[in-house]
C-alpha positions in Angstrom: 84.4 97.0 78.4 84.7 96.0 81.9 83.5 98.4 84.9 84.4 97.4 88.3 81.7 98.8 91.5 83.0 98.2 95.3 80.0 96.3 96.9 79.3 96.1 100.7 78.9 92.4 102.9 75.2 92.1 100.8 76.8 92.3 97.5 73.4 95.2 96.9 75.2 98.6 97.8 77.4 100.3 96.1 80.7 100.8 99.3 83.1 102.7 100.0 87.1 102.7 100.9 87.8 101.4 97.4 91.5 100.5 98.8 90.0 98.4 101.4 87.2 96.8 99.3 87.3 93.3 99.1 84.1 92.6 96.9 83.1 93.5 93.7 80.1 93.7 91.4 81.8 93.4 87.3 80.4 94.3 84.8 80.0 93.9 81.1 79.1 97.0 79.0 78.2 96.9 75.6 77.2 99.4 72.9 73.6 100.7 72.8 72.6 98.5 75.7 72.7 98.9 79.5 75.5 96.9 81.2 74.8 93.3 82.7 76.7 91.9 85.6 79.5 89.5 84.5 81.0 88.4 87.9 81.3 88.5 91.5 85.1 89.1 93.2 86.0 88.5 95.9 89.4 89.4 96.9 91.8 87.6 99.3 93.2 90.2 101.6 97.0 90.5 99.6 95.3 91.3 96.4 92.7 94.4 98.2 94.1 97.2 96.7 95.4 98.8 99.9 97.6 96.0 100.5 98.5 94.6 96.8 101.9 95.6 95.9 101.3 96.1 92.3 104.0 93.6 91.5 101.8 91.1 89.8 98.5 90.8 87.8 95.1 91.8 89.4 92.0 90.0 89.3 90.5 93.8 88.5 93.3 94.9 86.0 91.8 94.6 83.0 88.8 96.9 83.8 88.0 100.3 82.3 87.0 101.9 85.7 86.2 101.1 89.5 83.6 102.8 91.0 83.3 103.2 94.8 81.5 105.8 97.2 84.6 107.2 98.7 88.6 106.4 97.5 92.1 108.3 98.9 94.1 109.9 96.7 96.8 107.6 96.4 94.2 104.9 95.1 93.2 107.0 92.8 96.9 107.2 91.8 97.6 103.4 91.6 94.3 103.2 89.5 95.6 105.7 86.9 99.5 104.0 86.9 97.6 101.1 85.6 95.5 102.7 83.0 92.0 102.3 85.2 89.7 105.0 85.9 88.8 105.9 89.5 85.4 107.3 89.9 83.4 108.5 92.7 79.5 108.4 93.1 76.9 108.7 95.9 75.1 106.3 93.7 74.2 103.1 96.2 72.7 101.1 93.6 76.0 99.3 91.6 73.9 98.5 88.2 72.8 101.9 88.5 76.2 103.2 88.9 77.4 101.4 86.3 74.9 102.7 83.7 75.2 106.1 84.8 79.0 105.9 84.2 78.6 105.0 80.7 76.0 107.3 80.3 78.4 110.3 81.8 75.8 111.4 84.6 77.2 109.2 87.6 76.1 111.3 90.9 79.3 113.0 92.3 80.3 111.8 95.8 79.1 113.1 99.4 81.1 115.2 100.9 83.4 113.4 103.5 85.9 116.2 104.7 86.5 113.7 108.2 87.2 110.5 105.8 89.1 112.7 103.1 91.3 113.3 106.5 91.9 109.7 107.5 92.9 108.9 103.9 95.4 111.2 103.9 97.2 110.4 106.9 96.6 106.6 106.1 98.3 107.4 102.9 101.8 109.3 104.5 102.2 106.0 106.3 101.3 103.9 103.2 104.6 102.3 101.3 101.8 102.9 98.1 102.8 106.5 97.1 
């Protein structure tokens, strides 16, 4: 299984605005042992989510789940149309919140009632819905 985590500039931190992410940390889970990081992606700016028109394969489609700080709701939509969790965490550590993921104890998000706001006005003008 494949988990996806939404990195910051230093590749170290676990970011935010999944549908505006352009890197991420994969990787690899296996049973009974704590995942190990497969691969770095970085994407061009047509295939970050917010701008991908979900026309055409993905470089993250075949993951299980794609973990971020903070995501709008229609990301969270797209990700489920295409069979891929979207989870939250206020975990800043990427291995960490891929383990905690599989272990079902990934830290919920911070509260972000001003960015929660933004999303949802980005997303009445997004063509994404």
């Amino acid at each position: 299984m494949k988990i996806a985590v939404a990195v910051g500039a230093d590749w170290n931190r676990t970011a935010g605005h999944a549908g505006q992410c352009r890197r991420w940390l994969v990787f690899l889970a296996q049973p009974d042992s704590p995942p190990t990081e497969a691969t770095r992606v970085e994407l061009p700016k047509e295939l970050v989510f917010h701008h991908f028109k979900d026309d055409r394969p993905h470089p993250l489609g075949d993951v299980a789940v794609v973990i971020a700080a903070s995501a709008g709701e229609s990301f969270k939509r797209r990700m489920e149309k295409r069979g891929i969790e979207a989870a939250l965490t206020a975990e800043s550590d990427p291995a960490k919140a891929a383990a905690d993921w599989l272990a079902h104890r990934l830290a919920p998000p911070k509260p972000r009632p001003v960015g929660e706001l933004l999303c949802k006005v980005r997303d009445l003008f997004s063509d994404h819905r």
